[in-house]
C-alpha positions as CSV (number, residue, x, y, z in Angstrom):
1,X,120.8,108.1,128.8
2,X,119.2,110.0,131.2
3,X,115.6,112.0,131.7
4,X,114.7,114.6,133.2
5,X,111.1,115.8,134.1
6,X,109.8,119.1,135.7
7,X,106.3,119.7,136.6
8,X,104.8,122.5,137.5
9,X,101.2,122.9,139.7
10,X,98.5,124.7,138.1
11,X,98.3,126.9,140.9
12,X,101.2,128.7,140.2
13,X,100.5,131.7,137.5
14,X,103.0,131.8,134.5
15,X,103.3,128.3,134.8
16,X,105.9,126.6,132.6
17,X,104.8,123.5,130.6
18,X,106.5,120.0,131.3
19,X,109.9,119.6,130.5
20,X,112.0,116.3,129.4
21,X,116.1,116.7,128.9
22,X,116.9,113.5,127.2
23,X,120.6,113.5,128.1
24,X,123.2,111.4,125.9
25,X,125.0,111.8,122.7
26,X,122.1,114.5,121.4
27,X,120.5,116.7,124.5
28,X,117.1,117.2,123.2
29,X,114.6,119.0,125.2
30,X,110.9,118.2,124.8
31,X,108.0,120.2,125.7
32,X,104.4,119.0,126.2
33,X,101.5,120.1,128.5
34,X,99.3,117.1,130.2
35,X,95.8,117.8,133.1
36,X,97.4,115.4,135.4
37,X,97.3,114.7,139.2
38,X,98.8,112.8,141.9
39,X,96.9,110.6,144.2
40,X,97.5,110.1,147.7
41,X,98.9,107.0,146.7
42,X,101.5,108.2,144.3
43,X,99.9,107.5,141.4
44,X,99.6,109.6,138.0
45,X,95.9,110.6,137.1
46,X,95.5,111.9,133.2
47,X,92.3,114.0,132.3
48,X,93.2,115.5,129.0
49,X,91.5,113.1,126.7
50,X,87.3,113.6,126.0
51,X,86.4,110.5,126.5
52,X,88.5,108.4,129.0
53,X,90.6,109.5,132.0
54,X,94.0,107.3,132.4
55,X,96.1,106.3,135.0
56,X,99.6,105.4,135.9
57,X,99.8,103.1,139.1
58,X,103.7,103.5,139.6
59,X,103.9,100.7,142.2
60,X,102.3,98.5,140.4
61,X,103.6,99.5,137.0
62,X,100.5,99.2,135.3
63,X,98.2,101.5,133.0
64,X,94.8,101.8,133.4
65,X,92.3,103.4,131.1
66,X,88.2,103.6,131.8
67,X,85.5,105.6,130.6
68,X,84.6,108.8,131.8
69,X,81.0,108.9,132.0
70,X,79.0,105.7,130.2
71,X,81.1,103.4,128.6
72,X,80.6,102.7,125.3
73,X,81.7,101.7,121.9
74,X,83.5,105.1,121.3
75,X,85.4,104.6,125.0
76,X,86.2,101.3,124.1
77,X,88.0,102.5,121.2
78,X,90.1,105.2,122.7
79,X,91.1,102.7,125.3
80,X,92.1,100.6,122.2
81,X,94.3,102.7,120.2
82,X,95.9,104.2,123.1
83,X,97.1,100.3,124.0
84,X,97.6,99.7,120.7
85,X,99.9,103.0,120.7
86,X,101.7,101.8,123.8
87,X,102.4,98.6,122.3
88,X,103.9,99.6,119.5
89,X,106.0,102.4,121.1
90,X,107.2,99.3,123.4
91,X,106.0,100.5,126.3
92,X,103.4,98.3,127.6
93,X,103.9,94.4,127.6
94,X,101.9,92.6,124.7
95,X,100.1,89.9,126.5
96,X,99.2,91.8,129.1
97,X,97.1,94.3,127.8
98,X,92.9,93.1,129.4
99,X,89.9,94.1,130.7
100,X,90.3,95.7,134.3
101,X,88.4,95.1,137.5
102,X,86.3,98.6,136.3
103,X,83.9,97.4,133.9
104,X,84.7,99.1,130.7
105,X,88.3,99.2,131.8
106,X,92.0,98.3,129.9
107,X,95.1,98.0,131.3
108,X,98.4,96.7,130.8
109,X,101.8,96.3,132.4
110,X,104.5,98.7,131.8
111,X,108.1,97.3,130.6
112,X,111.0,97.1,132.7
113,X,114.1,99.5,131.5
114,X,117.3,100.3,132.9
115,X,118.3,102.9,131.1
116,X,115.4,105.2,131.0
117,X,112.7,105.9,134.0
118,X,109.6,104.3,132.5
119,X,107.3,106.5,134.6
120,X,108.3,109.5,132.6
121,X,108.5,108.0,128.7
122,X,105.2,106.8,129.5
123,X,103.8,110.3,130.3
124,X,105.6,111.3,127.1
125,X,104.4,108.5,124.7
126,X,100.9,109.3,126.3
127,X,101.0,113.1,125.4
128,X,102.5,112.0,122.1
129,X,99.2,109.6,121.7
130,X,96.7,112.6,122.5
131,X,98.1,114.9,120.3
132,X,97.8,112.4,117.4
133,X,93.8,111.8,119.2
134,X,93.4,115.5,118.5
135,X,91.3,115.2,115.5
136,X,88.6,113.1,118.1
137,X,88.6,115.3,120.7
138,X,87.6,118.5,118.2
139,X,83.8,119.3,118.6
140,X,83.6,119.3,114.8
141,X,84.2,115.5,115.1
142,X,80.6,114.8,116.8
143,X,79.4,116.7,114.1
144,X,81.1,114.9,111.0
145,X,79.5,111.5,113.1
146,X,76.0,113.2,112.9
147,X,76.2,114.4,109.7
148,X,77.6,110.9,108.7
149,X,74.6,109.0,110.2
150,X,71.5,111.3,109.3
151,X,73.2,112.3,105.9
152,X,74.4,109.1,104.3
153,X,76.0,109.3,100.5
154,X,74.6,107.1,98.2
155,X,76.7,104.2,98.7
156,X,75.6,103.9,102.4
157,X,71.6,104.2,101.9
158,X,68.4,103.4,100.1
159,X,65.8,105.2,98.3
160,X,62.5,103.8,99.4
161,X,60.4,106.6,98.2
162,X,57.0,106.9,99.4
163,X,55.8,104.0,101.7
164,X,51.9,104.0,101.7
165,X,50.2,103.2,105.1
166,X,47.9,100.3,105.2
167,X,44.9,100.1,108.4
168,X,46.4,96.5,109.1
169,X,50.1,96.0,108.6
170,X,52.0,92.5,109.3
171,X,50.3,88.9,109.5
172,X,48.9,89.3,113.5
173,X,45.5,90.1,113.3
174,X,44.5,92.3,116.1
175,X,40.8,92.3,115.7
176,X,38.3,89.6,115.6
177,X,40.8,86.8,117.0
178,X,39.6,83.8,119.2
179,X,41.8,83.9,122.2
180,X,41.6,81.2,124.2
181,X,44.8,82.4,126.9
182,X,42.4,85.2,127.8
183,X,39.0,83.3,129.6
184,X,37.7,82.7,126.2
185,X,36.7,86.0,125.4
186,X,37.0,88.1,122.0
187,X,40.0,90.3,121.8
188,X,38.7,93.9,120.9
C-alpha cells in the first residue's frame, strides 16, 4: 500500500489543500488542510491547534508537543488527548509517551512500518485529532468555561445568603496583644 502526499506553500495563491492517495485494493484520496513548516533541520512544525504547537522530528522519529504561551492545566490536557489519540490510532509507542526536555512538554516515539511512510499517516492522524479538538478551539468554548465557573447550577454551589460583617473576625486578636518578639512593646 502506498501514500502519497503533496503540499503546497502558502505563498502560492489558489493553493490546493494537502493531498493523500492511499494506493491498494481501494484508491482513496483524502483531503485535509494543516499551518505547518519545515525547519532547517527537516523537521515538521504544526500550528493549527489554540493551545499547543507540535512537532514531528523525522530523524529522530519522535513527537513533541509543548505549550504555546504559559503552560498550564488546559495545555497539559491537549498534549494528553492528542497522545492518547496517537496511541490508540497505533501510532506512537505506548511506553514511550513522557515529559520532554521543555518543561510542560510530551513526546513519544513514532512506530516503525513497512508498509506505509509513518511521517505522512502521522500528519494525517494529527489533522484527524484537531478536527475532532474543534469544539476546544471555538471561542464559544472559553465562554461555556466562564459561564460554567461564575454561573454554577445548583448541584455545583451553595446558597450562603447574606454574610454579616463583624469589626473583629477570626481568633488573632490584632489589638491590645502583648508582643514580646517586637522589643516588648504594644502592638497597635
Amino acid at each position: 500500500m502506498a501514500v502519497n502526499v503533496k503540499i503546497v506553500s502558502k505563498l502560492e495563491p489558489k493553493a490546493k489543500p494537502v493531498t493523500v492517495t492511499v494506493k491498494g485494493p481501494k484508491i482513496e484520496v483524502v483531503e485535509y488542510k494543516l499551518d505547518m513548516r519545515r525547519t532547517l533541520s527537516g523537521d515538521i512544525m504544526i500550528f493549527d491547534h489554540k493551545e499547543i504547537d507540535i512537532i514531528i522530528l523525522v530523524e529522530k522519529k519522535k513527537v513533541v508537543a509543548f505549550a504555546k504561551d504559559s503552560v498550564s492545566e488546559i495545555t497539559y490536557g491537549a498534549e494528553k488527548r492528542l497522545f492518547d489519540y496517537l496511541k490508540r490510532k497505533g501510532i506512537i509507542q505506548f511506553d514511550s509517551i513522557e515529559g520532554g526536555s521543555l518543561h510542560g512538554s510530551l513526546q513519544g516515539m513514532l512506530l516503525e512500518s513497512k508498509e506505509v511512510d509513518n511521517i505522512k499517516i502521522t500528519l494525517y492522524e494529527v489533522s484527524q485529532w484537531l478536527q475532532s479538538e474543534k469544539p476546544f478551539l471555538e471561542d464559544e468554548y472559553q465562554e461555556v468555561v466562564d459561564d460554567y465557573l461564575l454561573h454554577p447550577d445548583e448541584e455545583m454551589s451553595t446558597d450562603l445568603g447574606e454574610v454579616p460583617h463583624e469589626e473583629e473576625k477570626g481568633s488573632i486578636l490584632q489589638r491590645g496583644l502583648f508582643a514580646p518578639y517586637l522589643y516588648g512593646k504594644y502592638t497597635y
